[in-house]
C-alpha positions in Angstrom: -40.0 -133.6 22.7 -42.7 -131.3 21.0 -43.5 -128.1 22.2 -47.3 -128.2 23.3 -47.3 -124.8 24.9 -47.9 -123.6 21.1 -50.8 -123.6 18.8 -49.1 -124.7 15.9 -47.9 -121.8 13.4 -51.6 -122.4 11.4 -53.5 -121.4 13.9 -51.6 -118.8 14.6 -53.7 -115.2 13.9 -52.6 -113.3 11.0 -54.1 -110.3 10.7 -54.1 -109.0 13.9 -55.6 -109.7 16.8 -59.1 -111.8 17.8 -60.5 -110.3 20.3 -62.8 -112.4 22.3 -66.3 -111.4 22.6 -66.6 -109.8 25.7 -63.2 -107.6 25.1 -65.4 -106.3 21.9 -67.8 -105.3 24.2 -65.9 -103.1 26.1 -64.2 -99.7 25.3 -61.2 -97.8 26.6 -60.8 -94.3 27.9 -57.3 -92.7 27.7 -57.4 -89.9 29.6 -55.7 -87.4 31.1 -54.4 -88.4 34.6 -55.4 -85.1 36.6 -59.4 -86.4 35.1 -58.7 -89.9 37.1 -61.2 -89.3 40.0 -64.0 -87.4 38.2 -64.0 -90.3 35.5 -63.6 -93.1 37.9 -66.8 -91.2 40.3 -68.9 -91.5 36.7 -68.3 -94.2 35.5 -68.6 -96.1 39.4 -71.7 -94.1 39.7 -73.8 -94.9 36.3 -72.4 -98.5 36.5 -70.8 -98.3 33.3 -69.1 -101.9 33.9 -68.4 -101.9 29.7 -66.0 -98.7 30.4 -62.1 -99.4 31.3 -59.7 -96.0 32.4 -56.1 -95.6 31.4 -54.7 -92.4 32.3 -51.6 -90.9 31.4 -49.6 -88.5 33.6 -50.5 -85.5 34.3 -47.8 -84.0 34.1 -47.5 -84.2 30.2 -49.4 -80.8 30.5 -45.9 -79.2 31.3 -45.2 -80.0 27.7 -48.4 -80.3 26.0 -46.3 -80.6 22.6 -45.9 -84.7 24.0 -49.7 -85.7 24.3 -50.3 -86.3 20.9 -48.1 -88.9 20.4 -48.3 -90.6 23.8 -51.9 -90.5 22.9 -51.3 -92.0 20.2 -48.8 -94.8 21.1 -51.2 -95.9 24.2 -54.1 -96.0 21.5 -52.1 -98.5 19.9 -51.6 -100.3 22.2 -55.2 -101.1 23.2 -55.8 -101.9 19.9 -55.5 -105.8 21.0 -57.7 -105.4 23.9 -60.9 -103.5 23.3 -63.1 -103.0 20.7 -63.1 -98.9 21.0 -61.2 -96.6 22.4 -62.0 -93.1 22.9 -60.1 -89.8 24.6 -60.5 -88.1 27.5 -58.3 -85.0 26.5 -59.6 -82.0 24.8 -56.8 -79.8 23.0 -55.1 -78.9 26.1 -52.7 -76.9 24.7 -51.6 -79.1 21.9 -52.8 -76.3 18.9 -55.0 -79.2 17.2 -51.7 -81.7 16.7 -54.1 -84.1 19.2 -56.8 -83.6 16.7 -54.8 -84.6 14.2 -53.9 -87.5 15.8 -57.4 -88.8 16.7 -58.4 -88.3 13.1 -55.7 -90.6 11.8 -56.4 -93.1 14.4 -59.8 -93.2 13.9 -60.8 -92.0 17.8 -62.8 -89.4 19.2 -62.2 -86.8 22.1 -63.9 -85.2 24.6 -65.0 -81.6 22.8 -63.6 -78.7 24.0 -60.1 -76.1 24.0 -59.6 -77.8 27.2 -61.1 -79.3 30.9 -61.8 -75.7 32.1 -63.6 -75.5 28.9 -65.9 -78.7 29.2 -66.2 -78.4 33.2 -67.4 -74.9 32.7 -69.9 -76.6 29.8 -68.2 -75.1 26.5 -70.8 -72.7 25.2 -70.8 -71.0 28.6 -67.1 -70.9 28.6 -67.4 -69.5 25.2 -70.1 -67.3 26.3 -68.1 -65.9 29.1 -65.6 -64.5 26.3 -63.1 -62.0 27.6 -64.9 -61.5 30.8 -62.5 -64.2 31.9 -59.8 -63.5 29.9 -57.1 -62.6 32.6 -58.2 -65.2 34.7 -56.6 -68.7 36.4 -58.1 -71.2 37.1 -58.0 -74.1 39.3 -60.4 -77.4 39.6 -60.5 -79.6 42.1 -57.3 -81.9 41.1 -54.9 -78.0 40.6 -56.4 -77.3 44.0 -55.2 -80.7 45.5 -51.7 -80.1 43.4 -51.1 -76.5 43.6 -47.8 -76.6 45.7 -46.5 -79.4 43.4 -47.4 -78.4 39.9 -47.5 -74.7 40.3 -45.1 -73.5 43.0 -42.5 -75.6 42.7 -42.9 -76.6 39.1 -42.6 -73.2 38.5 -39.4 -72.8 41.4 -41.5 -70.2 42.9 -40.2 -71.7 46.1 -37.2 -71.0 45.3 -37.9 -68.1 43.7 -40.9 -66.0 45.1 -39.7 -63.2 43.1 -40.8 -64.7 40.1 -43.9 -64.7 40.9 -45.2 -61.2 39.3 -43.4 -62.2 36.0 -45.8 -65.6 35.4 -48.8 -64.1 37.0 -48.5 -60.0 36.4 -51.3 -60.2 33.6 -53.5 -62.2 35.7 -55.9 -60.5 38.0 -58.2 -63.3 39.7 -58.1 -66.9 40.4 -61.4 -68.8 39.3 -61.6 -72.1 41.4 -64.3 -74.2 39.1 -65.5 -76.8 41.8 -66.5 -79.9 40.8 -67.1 -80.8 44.6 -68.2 -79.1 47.5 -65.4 -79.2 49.9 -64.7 -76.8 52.4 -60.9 -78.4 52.4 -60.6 -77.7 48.8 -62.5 -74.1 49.8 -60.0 -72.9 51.7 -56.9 -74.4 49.5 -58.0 -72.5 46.8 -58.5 -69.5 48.3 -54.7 -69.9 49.8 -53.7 -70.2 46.3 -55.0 -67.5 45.1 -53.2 -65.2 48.1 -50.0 -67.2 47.5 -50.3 -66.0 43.8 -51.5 -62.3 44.7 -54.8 -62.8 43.6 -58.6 -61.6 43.8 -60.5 -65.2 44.2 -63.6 -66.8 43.0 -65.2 -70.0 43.6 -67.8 -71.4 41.3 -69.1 -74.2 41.5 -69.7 -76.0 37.8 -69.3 -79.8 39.0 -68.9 -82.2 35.6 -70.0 -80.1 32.9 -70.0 -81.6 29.7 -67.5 -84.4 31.2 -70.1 -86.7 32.5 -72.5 -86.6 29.6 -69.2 -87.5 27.3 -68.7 -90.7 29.1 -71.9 -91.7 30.1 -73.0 -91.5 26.7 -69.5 -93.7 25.3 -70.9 -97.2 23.8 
């Protein structure tokens, strides 16, 4: 009996795939997973119904060496299902092998060294210069995480006395808020004493974030 679950092998595509009209009309973000919620809030909030998220983990900034190429590979494959894709990483660490990657994939990235960078709004975060040179910094999603990726990523529950050799050059915790939270107040102030430092709170919201996806066609 013939198979009719197949077009036959003519009709086939050849040269890649055909995306359907509306899948051309709608664009991909790959993005760093600790950006989930602050993308998903803009892009609920502006109705941008053409825009689709994909995040990767965010733990990939433990070895920042790896984004490129799982940037890369999940770029690929969303080739199939949207007319554009675009990234929501900025260098984050990656010494401009993410750049490099874009470029050759024909994508384009949020701006910026990296999210305390573009939440700050990059020429202030330029402008602040060395004034915040010996500073750490938390946003909203390191506040929510602290205890999982920074105290016990780093064993400093295991190992407390550790603690001076990672953060002996640092003198302040900076806490950029994107919300205002007294929960996520008074975490990061307990950070900050559970790393032995003076604390700061500003509040910077989005920064450039928000006008990088808002303005994504």
């Amino acid at each position: 009996m013939a198979d009719t679950t197949r077009p036959p092998r003519s009709a086939r595509p050849r040269c890649g795939p055909d995306l359907s009209e509306q899948a051309q009309d709608r664009t991909l973000i790959i993005a760093c997973g600790a950006l989930a919620r602050e993308i998903g809030s803009i892009i609920g909030r502006n109705g941008l119904s053409h825009l689709a998220l994909r995040c990767l983990p965010a733990t990939l900034h433990n070895t920042p060496e790896k984004i490129p190429e799982a940037v890369r590979e999940a770029v690929r494959a969303a080739r199939g299902n949207y007319g554009r894709v675009v990234v929501g990483y900025a260098d984050c660490g990656t010494g401009g092998l993410l750049d490099k990657v874009c470029a050759e994939e024909g994508v384009e990235r949020i701006p910026g060294p990296h999210c305390y960078a573009f939440y700050s709004g990059n020429r202030a975060f330029e402008a602040a210069g060395d004034d915040d040179m010996t500073s750490f910094y938390l946003t909203d999603f390191l506040v929510r995480q602290f205890d999982t990726l920074v105290i016990r990523s780093l064993g400093l529950d295991r190992h407390p006395e550790l603690r001076d050799m990672y953060f002996g050059n640092y003198e302040k915790v900076i806490y950029l808020a994107q919300t205002q939270s007294a929960e996520l107040d008074r975490a990061a102030e307990l950070a900050a004493e559970k790393l032995g430092l003076a604390y700061e709170r500003r509040q910077v919201g989005l920064g450039d974030l928000e006008q990088f996806i808002t303005e994504v066609n």
